[in-house]
NUMARTOR-306527 format. One record per residue (C-alpha): residue in three letters; residue number from 1; x, y, z negated. Coordinates in Angstrom, 1 decimal. Layout:
// residues N
- residu:num:u:v:w
- ALA:NUM:X:Y:Z .
...
END
This chain:
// residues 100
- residu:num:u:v:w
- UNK:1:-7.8:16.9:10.3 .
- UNK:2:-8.4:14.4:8.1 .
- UNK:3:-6.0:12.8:5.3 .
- UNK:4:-4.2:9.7:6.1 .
- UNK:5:-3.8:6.8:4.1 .
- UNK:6:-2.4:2.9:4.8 .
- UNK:7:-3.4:0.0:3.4 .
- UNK:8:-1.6:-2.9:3.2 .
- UNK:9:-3.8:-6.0:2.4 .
- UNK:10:-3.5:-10.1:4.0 .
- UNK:11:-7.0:-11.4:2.8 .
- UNK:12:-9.3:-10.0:6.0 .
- UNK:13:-11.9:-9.6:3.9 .
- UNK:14:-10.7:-7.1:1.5 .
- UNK:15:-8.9:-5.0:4.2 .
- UNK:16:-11.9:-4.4:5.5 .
- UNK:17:-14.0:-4.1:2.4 .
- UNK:18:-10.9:-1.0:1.5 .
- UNK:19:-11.0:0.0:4.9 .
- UNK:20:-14.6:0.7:4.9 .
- UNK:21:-14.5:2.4:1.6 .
- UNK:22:-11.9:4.8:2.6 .
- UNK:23:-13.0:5.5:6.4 .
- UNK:24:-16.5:6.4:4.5 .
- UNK:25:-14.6:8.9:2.0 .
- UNK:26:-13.5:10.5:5.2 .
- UNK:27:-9.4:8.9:5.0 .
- UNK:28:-7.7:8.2:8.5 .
- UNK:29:-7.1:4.2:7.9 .
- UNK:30:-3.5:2.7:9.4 .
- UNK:31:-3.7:-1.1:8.4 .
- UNK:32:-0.9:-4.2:7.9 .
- UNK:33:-1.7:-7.2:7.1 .
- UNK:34:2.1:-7.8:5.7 .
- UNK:35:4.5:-6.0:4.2 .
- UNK:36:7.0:-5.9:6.9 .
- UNK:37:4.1:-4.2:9.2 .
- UNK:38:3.3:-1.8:6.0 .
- UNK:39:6.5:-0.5:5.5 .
- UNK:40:6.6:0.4:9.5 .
- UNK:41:3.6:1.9:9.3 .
- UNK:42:4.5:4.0:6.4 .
- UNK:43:7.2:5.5:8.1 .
- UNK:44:5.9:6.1:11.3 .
- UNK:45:2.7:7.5:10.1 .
- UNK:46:3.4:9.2:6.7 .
- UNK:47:0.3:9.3:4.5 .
- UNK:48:-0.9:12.1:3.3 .
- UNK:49:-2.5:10.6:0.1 .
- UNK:50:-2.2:7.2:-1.2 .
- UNK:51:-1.0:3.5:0.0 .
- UNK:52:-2.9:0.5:-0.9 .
- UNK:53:-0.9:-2.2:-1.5 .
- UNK:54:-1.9:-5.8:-2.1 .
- UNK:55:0.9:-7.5:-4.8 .
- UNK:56:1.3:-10.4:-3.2 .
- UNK:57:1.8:-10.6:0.7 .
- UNK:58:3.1:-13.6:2.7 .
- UNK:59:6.5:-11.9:3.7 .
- UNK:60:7.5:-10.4:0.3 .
- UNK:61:5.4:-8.8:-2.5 .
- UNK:62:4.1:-5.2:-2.6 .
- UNK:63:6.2:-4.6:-5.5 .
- UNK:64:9.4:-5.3:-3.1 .
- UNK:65:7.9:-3.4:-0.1 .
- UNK:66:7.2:-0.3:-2.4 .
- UNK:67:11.1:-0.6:-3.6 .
- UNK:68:11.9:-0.4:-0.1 .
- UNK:69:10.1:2.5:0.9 .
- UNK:70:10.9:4.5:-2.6 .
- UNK:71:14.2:4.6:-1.1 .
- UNK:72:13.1:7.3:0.8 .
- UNK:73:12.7:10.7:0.0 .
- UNK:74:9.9:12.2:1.8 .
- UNK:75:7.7:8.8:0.8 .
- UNK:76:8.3:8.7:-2.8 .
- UNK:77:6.2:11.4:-3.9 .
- UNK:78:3.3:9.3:-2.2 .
- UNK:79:1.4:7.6:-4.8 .
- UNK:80:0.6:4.2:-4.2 .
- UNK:81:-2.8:2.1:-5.7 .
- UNK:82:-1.7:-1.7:-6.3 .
- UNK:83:-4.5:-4.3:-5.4 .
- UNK:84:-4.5:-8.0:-6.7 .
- UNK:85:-6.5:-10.9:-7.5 .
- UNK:86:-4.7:-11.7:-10.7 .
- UNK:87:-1.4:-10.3:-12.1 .
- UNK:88:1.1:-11.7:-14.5 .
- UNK:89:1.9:-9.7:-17.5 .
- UNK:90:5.3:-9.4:-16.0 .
- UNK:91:3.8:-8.8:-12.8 .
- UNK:92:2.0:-5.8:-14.6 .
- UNK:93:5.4:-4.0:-16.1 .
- UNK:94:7.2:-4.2:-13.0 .
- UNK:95:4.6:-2.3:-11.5 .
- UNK:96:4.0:0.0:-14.3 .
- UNK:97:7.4:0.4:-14.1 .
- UNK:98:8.0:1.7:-10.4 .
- UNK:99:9.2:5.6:-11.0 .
- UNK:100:7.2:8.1:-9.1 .
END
C-alpha cells in the first residue's frame, strides 16, 4: 500500500510538476486546486505523510486552510511542506510559527 499524500496547489503547472515528483517517489497523490477542496480532501482521505500546500490560493491562503485543519486532532501530527513563489517576511513567521 502505498503512502498517501495531498497537495494543494492553483498554478497547473506546479501541481503537476509536484504531482509527478511524488507519484515517482512512489506517494498516492489526492490533488485541490483551492483550499476549500484541500481541506476536504484532507479529511476524507487522511495522508499518511505530508501535505503540500501552496501559500497563497484564490479562496484563502494555506496558512488559513492549515489553521483549519490543525483544529483537528488526528490531522495535526501531519506535517505539512509550504510552497510559494515569493513570501513576505511576515508571511515567513506566521508559517514558521504554526505549532506541530
Amino acid at each position: 500500500m502505498k503512502n498517501k499524500i495531498v497537495i494543494v496547489d492553483d498554478n497547473a503547472n506546479n501541481l503537476l510538476l509536484e504531482k509527478d515528483l511524488m507519484e515517482i517517489a512512489g506517494f498516492e497523490v489526492f490533488e485541490a486546486i483551492n483550499a476549500t477542496d484541500g481541506i476536504a480532501l484532507v479529511r476524507k482521505e487522511m495522508p499518511d505523510i505530508i501535505i503540500i500546500m501552496d501559500v497563497r490560493l484564490p479562496d484563502m491562503s494555506g496558512l488559513e486552510a492549515i489553521n483549519i485543519l490543525r483544529k483537528d486532532k488526528n490531522i495535526l501530527q501531519i506535517p505539512v511542506v509550504f510552497v510559494t513563489a515569493s513570501v513576505l517576511e511576515a508571511e515567513k513567521q506566521a508559517l514558521i510559527s504554526i505549532p506541530n
